[in-house]
N, C-alpha and C positions, 0 to 999 in steps of 0.2 A: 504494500500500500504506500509507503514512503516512496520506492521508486518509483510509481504510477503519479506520484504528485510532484516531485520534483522532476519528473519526464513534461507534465503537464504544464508547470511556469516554466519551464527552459524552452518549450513551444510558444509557450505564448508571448517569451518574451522576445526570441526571434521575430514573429511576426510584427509585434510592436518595431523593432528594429528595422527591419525591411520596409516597412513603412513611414518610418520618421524619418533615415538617412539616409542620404546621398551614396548614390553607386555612382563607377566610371561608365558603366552602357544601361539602358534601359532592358537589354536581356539578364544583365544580373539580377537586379532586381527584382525581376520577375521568378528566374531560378530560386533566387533566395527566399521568397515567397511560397513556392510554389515544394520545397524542401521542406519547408516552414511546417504548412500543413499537412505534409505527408506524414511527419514525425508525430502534428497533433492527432491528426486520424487514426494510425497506429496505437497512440495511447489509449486514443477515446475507445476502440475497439477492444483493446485487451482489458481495460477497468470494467465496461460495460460486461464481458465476459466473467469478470471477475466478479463482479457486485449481485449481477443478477441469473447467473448458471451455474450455485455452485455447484450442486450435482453432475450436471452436463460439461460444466467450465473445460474439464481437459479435455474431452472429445472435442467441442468446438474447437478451441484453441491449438489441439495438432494437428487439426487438417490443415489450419491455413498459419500455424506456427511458422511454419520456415521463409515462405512468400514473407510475410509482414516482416519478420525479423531483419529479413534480408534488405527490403526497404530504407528501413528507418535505421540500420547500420549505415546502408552506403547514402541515407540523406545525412546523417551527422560527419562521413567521411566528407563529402563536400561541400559541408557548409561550413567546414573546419578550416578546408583548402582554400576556398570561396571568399572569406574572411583574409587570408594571406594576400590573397590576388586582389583584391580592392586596396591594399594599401598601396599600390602601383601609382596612384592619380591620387593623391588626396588636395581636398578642399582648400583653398586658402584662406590663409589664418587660423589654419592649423597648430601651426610649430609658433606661432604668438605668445612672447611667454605677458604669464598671468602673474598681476601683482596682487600676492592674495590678502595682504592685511587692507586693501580698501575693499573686498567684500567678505570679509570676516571681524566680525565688532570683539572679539577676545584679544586681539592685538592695539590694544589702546595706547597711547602713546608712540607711535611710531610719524 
């Protein structure tokens, strides 16, 4: 059950991600999204298995065990990879450095 919830915000927070930030091509983007919800799917399908078959739950789950697995391994291999390869182009004002005692009020007096 911890794994099935901490699979579940690591999806959702990918998608939040692909959403908010800037890629170098609009096919990333879309891949990165589109990995995104593969990984959620796969969760949503085995908790759902899990929560409401528990009798049934292993049968379900070995027929289509290896397909799903298979998936949501090779969506986190390249969304691993996918993340290396967008730092190729990054945004400007990036590498801007940040002076951080004018927005942090614990550094008084500076």
């Amino acid at each position: 059950m911890i794994a099935f919830i901490f699979s579940l915000i690591f999806a959702v927070i990918h998608i939040l991600a692909g959403t908010i930030s800037t890629f170098p091509t609009y096919v990333e983007q879309h891949i990165w999204l589109i990995l995104s919800l593969a990984i959620l799917i796969v969760t949503v399908f085995f908790g759902h298995i899990y929560l409401f078959y528990q009798g049934r739950g292993p049968i379900l789950s070995a027929k289509f065990f290896p397909l799903l697995a298979g998936i949501y391994v090779l969506a986190r291999i390249i969304l691993f990879l996918l993340g290396f390869a967008t730092l190729r182009r990054l945004p400007p004002g990036v590498l801007n450095i940040i002076h951080w005692p004018h927005y942090i009020l614990i550094f008084i007096g500076n």
